[in-house]
C-alpha positions as CSV (number, residue, x, y, z in Angstrom):
1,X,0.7,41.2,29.7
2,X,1.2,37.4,29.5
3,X,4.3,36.4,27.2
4,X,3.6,34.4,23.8
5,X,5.7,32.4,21.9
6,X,6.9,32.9,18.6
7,X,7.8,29.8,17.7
8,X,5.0,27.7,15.6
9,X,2.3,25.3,17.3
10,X,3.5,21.5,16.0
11,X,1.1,19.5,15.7
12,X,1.4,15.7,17.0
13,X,2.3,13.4,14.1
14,X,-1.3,11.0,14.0
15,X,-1.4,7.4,13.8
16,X,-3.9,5.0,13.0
17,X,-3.7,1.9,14.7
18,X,-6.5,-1.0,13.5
19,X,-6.0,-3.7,16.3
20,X,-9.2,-5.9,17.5
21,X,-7.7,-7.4,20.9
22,X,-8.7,-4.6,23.5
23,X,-5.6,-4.8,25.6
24,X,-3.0,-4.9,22.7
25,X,-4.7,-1.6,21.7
26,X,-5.0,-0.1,24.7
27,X,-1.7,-1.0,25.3
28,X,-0.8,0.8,21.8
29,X,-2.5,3.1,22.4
30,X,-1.0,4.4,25.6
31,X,3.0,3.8,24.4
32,X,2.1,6.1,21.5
33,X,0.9,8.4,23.4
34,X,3.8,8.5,25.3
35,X,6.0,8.4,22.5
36,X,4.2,11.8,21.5
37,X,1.9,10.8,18.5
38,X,-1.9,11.7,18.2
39,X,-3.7,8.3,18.3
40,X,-6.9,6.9,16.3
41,X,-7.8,3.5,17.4
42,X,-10.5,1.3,15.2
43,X,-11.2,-2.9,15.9
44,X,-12.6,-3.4,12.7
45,X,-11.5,-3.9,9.5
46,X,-14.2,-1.6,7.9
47,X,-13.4,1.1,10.4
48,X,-9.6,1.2,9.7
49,X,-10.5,1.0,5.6
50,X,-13.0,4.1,6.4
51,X,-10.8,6.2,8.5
52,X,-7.4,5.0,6.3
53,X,-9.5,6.9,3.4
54,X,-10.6,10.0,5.1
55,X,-7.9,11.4,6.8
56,X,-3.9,11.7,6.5
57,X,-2.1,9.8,8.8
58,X,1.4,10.0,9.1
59,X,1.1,6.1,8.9
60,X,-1.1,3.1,9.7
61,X,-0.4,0.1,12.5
62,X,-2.3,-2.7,11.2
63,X,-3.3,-5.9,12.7
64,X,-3.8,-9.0,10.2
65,X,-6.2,-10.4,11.7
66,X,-8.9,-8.0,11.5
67,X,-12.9,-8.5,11.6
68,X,-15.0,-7.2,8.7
69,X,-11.7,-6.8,6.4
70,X,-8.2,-8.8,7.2
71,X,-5.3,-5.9,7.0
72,X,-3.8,-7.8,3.5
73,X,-7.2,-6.7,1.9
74,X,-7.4,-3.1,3.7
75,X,-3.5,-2.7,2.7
76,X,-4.1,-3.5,-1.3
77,X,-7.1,-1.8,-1.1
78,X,-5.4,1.3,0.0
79,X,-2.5,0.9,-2.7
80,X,-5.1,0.2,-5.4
81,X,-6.8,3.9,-4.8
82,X,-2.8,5.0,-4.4
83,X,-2.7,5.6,-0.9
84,X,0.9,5.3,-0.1
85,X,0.3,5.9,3.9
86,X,3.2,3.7,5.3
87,X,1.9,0.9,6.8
88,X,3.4,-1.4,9.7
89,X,1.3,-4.8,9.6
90,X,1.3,-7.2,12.9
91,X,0.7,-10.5,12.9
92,X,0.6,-13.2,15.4
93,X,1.1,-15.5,12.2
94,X,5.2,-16.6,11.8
95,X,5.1,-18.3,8.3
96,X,7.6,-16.4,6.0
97,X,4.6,-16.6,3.5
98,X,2.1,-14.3,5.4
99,X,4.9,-11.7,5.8
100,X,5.7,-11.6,2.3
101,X,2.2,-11.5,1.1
102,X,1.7,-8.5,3.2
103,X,4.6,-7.0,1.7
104,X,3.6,-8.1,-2.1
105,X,1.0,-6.5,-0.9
106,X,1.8,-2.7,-0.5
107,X,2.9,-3.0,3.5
108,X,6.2,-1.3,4.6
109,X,7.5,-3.0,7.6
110,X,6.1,-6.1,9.3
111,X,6.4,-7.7,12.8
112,X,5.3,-10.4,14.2
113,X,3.7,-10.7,17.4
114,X,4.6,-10.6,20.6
115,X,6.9,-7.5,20.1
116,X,8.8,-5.4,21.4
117,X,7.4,-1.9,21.8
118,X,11.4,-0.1,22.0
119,X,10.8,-1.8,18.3
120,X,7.4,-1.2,17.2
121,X,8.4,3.0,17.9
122,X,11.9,2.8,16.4
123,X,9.9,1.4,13.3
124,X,7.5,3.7,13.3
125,X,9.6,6.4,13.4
126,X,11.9,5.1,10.2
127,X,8.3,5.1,8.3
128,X,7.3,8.5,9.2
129,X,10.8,10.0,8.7
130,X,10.5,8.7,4.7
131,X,8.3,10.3,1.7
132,X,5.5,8.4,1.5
133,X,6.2,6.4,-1.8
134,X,4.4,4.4,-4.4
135,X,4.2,0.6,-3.7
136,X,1.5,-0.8,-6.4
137,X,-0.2,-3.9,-5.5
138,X,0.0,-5.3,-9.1
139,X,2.7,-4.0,-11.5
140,X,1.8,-2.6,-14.8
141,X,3.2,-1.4,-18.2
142,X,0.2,-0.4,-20.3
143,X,-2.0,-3.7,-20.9
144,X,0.5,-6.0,-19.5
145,X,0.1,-6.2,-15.8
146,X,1.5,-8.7,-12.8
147,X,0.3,-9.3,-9.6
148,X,3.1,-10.5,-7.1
149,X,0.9,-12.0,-4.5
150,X,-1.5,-14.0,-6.2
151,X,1.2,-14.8,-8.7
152,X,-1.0,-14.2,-11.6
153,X,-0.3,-11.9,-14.8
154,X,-2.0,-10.7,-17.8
155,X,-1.8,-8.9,-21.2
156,X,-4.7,-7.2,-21.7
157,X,-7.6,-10.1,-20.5
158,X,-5.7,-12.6,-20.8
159,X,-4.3,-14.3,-18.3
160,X,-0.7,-15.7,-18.9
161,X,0.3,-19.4,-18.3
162,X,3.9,-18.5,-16.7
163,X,6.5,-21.0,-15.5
164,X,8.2,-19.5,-11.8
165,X,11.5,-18.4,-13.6
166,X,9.4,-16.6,-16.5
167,X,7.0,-14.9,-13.7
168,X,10.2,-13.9,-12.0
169,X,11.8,-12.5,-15.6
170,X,8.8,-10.4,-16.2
171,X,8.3,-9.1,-12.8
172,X,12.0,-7.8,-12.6
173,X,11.2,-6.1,-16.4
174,X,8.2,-4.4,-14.4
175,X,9.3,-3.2,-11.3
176,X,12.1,-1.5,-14.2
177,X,10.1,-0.4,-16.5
178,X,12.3,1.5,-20.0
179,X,15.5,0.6,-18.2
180,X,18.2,-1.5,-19.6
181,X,19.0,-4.3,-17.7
182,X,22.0,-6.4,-18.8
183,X,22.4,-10.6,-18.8
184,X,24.0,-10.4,-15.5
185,X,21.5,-8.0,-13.6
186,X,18.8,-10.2,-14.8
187,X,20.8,-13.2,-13.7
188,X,21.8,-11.7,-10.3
189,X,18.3,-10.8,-9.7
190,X,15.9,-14.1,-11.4
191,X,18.3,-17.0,-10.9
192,X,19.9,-17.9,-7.3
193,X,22.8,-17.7,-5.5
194,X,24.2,-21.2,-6.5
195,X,23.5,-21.1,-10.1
196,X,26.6,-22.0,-11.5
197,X,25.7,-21.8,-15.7
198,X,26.5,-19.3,-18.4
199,X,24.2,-15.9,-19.1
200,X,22.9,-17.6,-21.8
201,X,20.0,-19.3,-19.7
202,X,18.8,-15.4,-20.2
203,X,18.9,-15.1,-23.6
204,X,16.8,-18.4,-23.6
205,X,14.2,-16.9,-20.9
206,X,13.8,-14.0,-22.6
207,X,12.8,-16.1,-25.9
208,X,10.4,-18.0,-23.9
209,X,9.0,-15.3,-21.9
210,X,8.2,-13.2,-25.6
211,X,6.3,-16.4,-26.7
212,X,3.6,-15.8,-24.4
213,X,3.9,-12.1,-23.6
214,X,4.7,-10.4,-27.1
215,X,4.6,-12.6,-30.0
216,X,0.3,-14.0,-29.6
217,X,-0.9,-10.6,-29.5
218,X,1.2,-9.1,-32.3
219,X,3.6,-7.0,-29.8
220,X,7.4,-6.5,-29.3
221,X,7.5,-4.8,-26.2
222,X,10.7,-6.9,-24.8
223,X,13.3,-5.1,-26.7
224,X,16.8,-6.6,-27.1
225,X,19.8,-4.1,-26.9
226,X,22.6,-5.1,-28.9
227,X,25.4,-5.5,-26.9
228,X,24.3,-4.1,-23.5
229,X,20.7,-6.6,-22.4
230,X,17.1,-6.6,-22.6
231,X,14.2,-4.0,-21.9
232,X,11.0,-3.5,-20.9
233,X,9.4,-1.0,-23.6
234,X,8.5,1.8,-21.2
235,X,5.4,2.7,-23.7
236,X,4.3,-0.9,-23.6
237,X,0.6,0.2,-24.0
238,X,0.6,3.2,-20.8
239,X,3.2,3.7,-18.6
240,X,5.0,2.8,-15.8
241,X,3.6,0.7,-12.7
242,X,0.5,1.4,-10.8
């Protein structure tokens, strides 16, 4: 009588990796393998967007570049149907900007090709050792929503003429949604390092931000808390970002 084992059968963690140069993802392909994952290979945009929204990966490697759908548009399209697979984007592309539009995004990590793979697994396995968590392409509280990439924001259907310090402001009130936030988070977090004024530059933001976001549609959603800051109302019209 042959022996069995007790212990349970663990399945191999599965990857999808969306890369269009046949050698890079064969390449891929074969390291993790190695590495021990369970491997789905697409070339296409529309391929990786298909599979991405059939099955469960444990997450996604995504090239930018991408026939049929470039990986910024499959990554926010993902996030916009909150699917908070991690996702690892490559790019042959080395301005700071591409990077932090695939972040603004919804994209976890992000490296730049060529790479090394000793890195590409030791990132891979930081994403799939995390909860998968919610990374909204556009920020919203109720009818006021922000979109961090195209740098656009609206109440309702109307779009908001913002200057970059109030787009900042009302970002930060976003991503913290019913949370207090004093004058020196806001200043620590909106203004940089070598700003050398007093907090009241954020009492004056705050004024200017509630002329265009509150005050011409009969709202007071950015609440001031007497001797503590300024906050988001929570309740602004929905709820908290999505």
């Amino acid at each position: 009588m042959g022996l069995t084992s007790s212990a349970p059968y663990a399945a191999p963690v599965r990857l999808l990796v969306a890369e269009d140069d046949p050698r890079m993802a064969a390449l891929l392909e074969r390291g993790l393998a190695q590495e021990g994952y369970a491997v789905d290979v697409v070339g296409t945009g529309t391929e990786a967007l298909g599979l991405a929204r059939e099955n469960r990966y444990a997450a996604i490697v995504l090239d930018v570049m991408l026939p049929g759908c470039d990986g910024f548009t499959i990554c926010r399209r993902l996030r916009a149907t909150r699917l908070w697979t991690p996702v690892l984007m490559l790019t042959a592309r080395t301005e700071i900007d591409d990077r932090v539009t695939g972040l603004d995004f919804g994209a976890d990590d992000y490296l730049v090709k060529p790479f090394s793979f000793a890195e590409l697994a030791a990132r891979l396995r930081a994403l799939t050792r995390r909860a998968p968590a919610e990374r909204p392409p556009v920020l919203a509280a109720g009818d006021l929503r922000l979109d961090p990439a195209r740098r656009r924001a609206w109440r309702g259907d109307a779009e908001l003429s913002l200057s970059p310090t109030e787009f900042a402001l009302l970002e930060l009130f976003l991503r913290h949604p019913g949370i207090v936030l004093s004058r020196t988070q806001i200043l620590d977090h909106v203004w940089d390092l070598g700003y050398a004024g007093t907090s009241n530059v954020v009492d004056q933001y705050v004024r200017y931000l509630r002329s265009k976001i509150d005050r011409p549609f009969g709202r007071a959603d950015l609440q001031t808390v007497r001797g503590v800051g300024y906050r988001l109302r929570e309740t602004a019209g929905g709820g908290r970002c999505r």
